[in-house]
C-alpha positions as CSV (number, residue, x, y, z in Angstrom):
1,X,65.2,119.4,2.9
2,X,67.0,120.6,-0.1
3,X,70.8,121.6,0.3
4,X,70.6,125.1,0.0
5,X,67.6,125.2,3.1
6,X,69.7,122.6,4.9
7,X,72.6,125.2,4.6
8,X,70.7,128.2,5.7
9,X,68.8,126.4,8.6
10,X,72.2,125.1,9.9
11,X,73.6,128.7,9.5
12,X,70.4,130.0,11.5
13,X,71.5,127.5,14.0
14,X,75.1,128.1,14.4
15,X,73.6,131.7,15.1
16,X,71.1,131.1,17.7
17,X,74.1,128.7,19.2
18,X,76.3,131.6,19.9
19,X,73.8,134.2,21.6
20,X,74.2,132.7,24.7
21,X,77.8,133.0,24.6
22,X,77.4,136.6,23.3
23,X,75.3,137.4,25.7
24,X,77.9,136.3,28.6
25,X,80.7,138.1,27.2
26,X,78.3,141.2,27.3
27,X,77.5,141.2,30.6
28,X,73.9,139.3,29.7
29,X,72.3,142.4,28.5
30,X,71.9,143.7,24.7
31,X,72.3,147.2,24.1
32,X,70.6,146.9,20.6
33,X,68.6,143.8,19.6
34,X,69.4,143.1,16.2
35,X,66.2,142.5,14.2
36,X,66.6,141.3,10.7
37,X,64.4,143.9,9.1
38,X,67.2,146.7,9.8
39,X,70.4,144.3,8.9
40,X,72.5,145.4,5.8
41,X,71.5,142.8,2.5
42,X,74.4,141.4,0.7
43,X,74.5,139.9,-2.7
44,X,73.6,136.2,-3.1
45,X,76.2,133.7,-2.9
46,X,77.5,132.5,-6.6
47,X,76.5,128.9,-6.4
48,X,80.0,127.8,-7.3
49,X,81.1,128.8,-3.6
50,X,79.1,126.4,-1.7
51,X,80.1,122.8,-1.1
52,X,78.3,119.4,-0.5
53,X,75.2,120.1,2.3
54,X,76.0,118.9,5.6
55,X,74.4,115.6,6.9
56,X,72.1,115.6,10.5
57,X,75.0,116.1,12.7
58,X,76.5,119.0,11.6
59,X,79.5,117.3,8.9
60,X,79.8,116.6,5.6
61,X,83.1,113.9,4.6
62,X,84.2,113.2,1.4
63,X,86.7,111.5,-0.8
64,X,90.1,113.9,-2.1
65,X,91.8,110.9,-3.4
66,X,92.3,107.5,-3.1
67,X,92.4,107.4,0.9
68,X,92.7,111.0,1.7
69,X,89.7,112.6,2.7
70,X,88.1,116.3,3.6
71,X,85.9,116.7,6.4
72,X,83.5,120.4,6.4
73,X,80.8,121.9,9.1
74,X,80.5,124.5,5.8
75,X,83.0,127.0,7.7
76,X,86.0,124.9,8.6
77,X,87.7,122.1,7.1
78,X,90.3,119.6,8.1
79,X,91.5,116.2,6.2
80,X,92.3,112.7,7.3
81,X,94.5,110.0,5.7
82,X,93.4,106.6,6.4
83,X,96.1,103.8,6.5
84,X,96.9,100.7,7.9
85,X,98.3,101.6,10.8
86,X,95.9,104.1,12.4
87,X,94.6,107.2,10.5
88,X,96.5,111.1,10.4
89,X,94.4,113.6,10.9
90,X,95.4,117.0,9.7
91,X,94.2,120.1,12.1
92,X,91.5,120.0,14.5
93,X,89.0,122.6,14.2
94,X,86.9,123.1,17.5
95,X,83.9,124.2,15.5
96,X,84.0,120.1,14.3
97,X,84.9,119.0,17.1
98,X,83.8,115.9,17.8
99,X,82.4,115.2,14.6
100,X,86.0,114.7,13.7
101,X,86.4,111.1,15.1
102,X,82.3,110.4,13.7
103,X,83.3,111.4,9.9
104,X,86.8,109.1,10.8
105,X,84.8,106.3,12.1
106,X,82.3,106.3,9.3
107,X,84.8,106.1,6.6
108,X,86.8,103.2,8.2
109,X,83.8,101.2,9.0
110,X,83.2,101.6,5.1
111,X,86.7,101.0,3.9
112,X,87.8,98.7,6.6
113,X,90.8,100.1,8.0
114,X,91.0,101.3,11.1
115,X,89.9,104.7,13.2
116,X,92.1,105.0,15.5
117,X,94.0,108.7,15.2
118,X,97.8,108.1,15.7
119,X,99.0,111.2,14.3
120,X,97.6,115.2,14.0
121,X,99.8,117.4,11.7
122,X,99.2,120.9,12.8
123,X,99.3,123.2,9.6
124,X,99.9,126.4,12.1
125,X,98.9,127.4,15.8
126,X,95.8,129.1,15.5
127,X,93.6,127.8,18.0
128,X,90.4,127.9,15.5
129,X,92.3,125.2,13.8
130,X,93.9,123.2,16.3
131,X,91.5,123.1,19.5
132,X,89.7,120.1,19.4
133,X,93.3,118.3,19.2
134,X,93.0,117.8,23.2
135,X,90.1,115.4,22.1
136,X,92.2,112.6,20.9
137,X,94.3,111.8,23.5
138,X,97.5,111.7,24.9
139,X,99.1,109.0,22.4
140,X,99.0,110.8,19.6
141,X,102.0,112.0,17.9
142,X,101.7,115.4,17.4
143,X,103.5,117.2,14.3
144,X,104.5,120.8,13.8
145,X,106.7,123.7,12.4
146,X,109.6,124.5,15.5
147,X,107.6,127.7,15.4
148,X,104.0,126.3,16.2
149,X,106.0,124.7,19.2
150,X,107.2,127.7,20.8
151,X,104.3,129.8,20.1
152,X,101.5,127.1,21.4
153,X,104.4,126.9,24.4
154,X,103.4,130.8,24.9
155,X,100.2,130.2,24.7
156,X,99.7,127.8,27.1
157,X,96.3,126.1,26.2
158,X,95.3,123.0,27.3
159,X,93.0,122.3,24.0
160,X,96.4,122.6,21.6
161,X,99.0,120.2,22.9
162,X,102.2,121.1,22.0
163,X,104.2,118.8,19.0
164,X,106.0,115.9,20.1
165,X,107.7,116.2,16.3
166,X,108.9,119.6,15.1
167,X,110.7,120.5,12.0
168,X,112.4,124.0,10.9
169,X,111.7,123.7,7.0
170,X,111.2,119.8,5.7
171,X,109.7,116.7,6.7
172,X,108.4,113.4,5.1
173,X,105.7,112.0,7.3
174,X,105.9,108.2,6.5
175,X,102.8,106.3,8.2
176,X,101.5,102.7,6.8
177,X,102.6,103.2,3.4
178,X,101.8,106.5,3.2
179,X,104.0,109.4,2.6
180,X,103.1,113.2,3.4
181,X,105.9,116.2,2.9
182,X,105.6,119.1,5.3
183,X,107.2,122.7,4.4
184,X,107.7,125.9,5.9
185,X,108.6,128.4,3.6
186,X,108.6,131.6,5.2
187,X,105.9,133.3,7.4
188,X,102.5,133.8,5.6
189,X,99.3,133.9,7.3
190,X,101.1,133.0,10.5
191,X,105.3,132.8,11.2
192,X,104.4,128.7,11.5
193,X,102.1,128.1,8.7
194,X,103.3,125.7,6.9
195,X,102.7,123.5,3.5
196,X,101.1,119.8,3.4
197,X,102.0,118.3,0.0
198,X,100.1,114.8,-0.9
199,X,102.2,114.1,-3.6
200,X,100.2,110.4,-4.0
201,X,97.1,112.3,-3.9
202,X,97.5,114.9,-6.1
203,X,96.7,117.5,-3.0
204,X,98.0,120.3,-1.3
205,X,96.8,121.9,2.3
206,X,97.4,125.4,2.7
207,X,95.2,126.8,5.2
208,X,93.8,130.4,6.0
209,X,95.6,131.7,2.3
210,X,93.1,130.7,0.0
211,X,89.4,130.2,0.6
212,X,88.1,129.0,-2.2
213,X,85.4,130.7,-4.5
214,X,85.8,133.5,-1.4
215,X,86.8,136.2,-0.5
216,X,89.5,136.6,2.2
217,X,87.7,136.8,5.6
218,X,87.6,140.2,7.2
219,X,91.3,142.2,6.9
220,X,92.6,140.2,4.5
221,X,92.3,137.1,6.8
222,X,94.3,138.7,9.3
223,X,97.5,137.7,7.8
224,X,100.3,138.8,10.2
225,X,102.7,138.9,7.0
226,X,100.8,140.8,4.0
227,X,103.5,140.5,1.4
228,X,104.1,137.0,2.7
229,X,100.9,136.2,2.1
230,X,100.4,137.5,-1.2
231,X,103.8,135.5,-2.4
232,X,102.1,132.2,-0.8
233,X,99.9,131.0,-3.6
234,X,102.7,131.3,-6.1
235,X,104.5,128.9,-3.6
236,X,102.0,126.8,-3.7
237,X,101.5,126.7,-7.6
238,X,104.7,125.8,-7.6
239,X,103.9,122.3,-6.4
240,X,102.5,119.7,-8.7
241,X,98.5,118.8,-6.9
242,X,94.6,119.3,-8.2
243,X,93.2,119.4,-4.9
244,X,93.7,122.2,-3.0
245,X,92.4,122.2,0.8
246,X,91.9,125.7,2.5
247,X,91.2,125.2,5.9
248,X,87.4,126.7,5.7
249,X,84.3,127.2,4.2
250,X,82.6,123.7,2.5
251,X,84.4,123.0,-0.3
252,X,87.8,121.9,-1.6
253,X,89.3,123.5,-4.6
254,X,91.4,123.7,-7.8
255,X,93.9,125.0,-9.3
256,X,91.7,127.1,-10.9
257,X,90.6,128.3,-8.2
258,X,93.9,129.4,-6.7
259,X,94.2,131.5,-9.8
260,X,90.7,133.1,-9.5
261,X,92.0,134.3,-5.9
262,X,95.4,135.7,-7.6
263,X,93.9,137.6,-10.1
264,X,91.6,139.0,-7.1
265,X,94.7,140.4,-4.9
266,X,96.7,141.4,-7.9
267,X,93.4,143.5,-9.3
268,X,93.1,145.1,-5.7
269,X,96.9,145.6,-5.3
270,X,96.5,147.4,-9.3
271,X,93.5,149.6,-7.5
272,X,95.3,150.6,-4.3
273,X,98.1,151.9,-6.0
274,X,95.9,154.3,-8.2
275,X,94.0,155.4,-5.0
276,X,97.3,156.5,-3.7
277,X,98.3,158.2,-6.2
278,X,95.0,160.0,-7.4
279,X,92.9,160.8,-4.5
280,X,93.8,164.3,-3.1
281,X,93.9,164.7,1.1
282,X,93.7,168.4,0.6
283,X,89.7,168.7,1.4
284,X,90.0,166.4,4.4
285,X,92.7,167.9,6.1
286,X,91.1,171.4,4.9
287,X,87.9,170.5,6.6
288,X,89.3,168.9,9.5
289,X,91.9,171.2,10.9
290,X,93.7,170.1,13.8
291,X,91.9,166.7,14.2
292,X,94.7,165.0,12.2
293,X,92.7,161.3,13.1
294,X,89.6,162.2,11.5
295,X,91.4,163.9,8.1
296,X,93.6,160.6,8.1
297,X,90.2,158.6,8.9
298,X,88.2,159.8,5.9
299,X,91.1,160.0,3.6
300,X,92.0,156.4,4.0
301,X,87.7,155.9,3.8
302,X,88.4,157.2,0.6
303,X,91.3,155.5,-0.8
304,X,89.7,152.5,0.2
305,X,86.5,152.8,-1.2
306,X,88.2,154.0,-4.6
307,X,90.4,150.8,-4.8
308,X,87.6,148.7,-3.4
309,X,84.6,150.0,-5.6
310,X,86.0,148.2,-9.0
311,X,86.9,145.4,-7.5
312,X,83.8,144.4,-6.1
313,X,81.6,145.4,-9.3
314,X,84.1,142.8,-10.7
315,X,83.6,140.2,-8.8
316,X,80.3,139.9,-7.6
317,X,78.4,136.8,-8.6
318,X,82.1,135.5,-9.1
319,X,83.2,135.5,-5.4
320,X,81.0,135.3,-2.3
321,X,81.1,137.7,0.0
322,X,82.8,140.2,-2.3
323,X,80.7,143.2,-1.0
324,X,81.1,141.6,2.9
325,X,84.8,142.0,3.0
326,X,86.7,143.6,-0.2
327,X,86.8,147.1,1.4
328,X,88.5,145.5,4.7
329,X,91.2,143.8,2.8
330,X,91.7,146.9,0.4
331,X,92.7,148.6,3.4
332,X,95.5,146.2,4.7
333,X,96.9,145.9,1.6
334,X,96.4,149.7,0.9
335,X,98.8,149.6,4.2
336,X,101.3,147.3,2.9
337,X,101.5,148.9,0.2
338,X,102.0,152.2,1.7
339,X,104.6,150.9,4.5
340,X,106.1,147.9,3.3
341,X,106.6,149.2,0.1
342,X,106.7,152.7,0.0
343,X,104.2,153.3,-2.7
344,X,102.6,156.9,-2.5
345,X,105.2,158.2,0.4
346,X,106.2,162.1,-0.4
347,X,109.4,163.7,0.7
348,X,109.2,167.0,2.1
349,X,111.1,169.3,0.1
């Protein structure tokens, strides 16, 4: 099976996975069966976005560096370092679950070191990330921002054990040999997501910033900080790595990359300002009268899809996915824009 069918018949499967679960959450009944000849088509997917093709159980693991390693199902990543004393693993996605420990154990049996997971860095508490951490036991040693602590303490699930290690802004992990620095600089994505230098292995782990070769996910990845998280990947240029691991889709990249995806939000950014300033709410709150939502509804629709539209003629063929989810993160920063910033507001006279 070639890469690209092993890649879409996986995807098909992930798919037909879910339905049952959908179907639960709905009550067991489909209002609307959803049959592919009436779906939306979206452009291709540049081959530059897609990674290595997953092997028979659903993984893919490669080789970062020296003894630091990615592991992908083609939607989320995680990485492992291998060492003398027992193996790190950094985040736990759910989605890899068990395959975690299987990509582990194959790359020890190769290398000769062992697979036993001492440690699990948590790069923030998203449980997406972090619940398949349950998996490995109790004797693990558990590392995360003081943040991640208290907020995984809120949450109270049993798949995301709370750190036995916090930190508020540094920490060298030192483990066989092997040294990793840890970094919180400021809320981003999340108010715990934090930074994972490899400064032996030339690699840096930001998750849920930059996907690369993609676009954000829907809303601009539902960042809870927007300007935060447009001011992360200057951060994170700011350390010395070639790797860069995002936390999802199947592969790893560059710095390149990273500057592919700043040139992205800084041309959206560019656009939503001149959709503040240039298209007119007159007609929509002439139409709409007294129904302030849908004038404000249809003006925003507009804003948005004037910001959005260059953007994605840009892009596509450059980015994946840029006509799935430019619009939806021209919005949220159109918002920041507006709120945080106070681009476009008027004073009455």
């Amino acid at each position: 099976m070639s890469s690209t069918n092993r890649r879409s018949f996986l995807a098909r499967g992930a798919a037909l996975a879910a339905v049952p679960t959908v179907a639960a959450l709905a009550g067991g009944v489909f209002a609307d069966r959803a049959s592919a000849d009436t779906l939306p088509n979206y452009a291709p997917i540049p081959p530059s976005a897609l990674g290595p093709a997953v092997n028979s159980q659903g993984f893919y693991v490669g080789r970062v560096e020296k003894n630091l390693y990615w592991v992908t199902d083609a939607t989320y990543q995680a990485a492992f370092l291998t060492t003398r004393e027992g193996v790190v693993l950094f985040d736990a996605p759910p989605t890899i679950g068990h395959n975690l420990q299987r990509a582990i154990d194959q790359i020890a049996s190769a290398e000769g070191v062992p697979s036993t997971v001492t440690h699990i860095v948590y790069s923030h508490h998203h449980a997406d990330h972090l619940g398949a951490s349950s998996l490995f036991g109790k004797d693990v040693v558990r590392i995360g921002q003081t943040g991640t602590k208290k907020l995984l303490a809120s949450e109270k699930d049993p798949t995301r054990p709370l750190p036995d290690v916090t930190f508020d802004t540094s920490y060298s992990l030192r483990v066989g040999g092997e040294r990793v620095d840890l970094a919180w600089h400021g809320t981003n994505h999340t108010p715990d997501n934090i930074y994972i230098h490899f400064p032996d292995h030339d690699a840096l782990m930001l998750v849920d910033i930059n996907l690369p070769r993609w676009v954000p996910f829907d809303s601009f990845n539902l960042n809870e900080d927007v300007p935060g998280s447009i001011a992360a990947p200057d951060t994170a240029m700011a350390y010395p790595w070639k790797h860069f691991i995002g936390g999802h889709m199947g592969r790893i990249g560059t710095r390149d990359d990273m500057v592919l995806y700043q040139q992205y939000v800084t041309d959206i950014i560019a656009n939503v300002k001149k959709a503040l300033a240039n298209v007119d709410p007159t007609p929509f709150f002439a139409k709409y009268g007294d129904n302030e939502w849908a004038a404000v509804k249809e003006y925003q629709a507009a804003q948005v899809d004037y910001a959005s539209a260059p953007v994605i003629k840009k892009y596509l063929g450059v980015l994946a996915a840029a006509d799935v989810y430019t619009a939806s993160t021209a919005f949220v920063i159109l918002e920041s824009v507006r709120l945080d910033l106070g681009v476009g507001s008027q004073v009455h006279a």
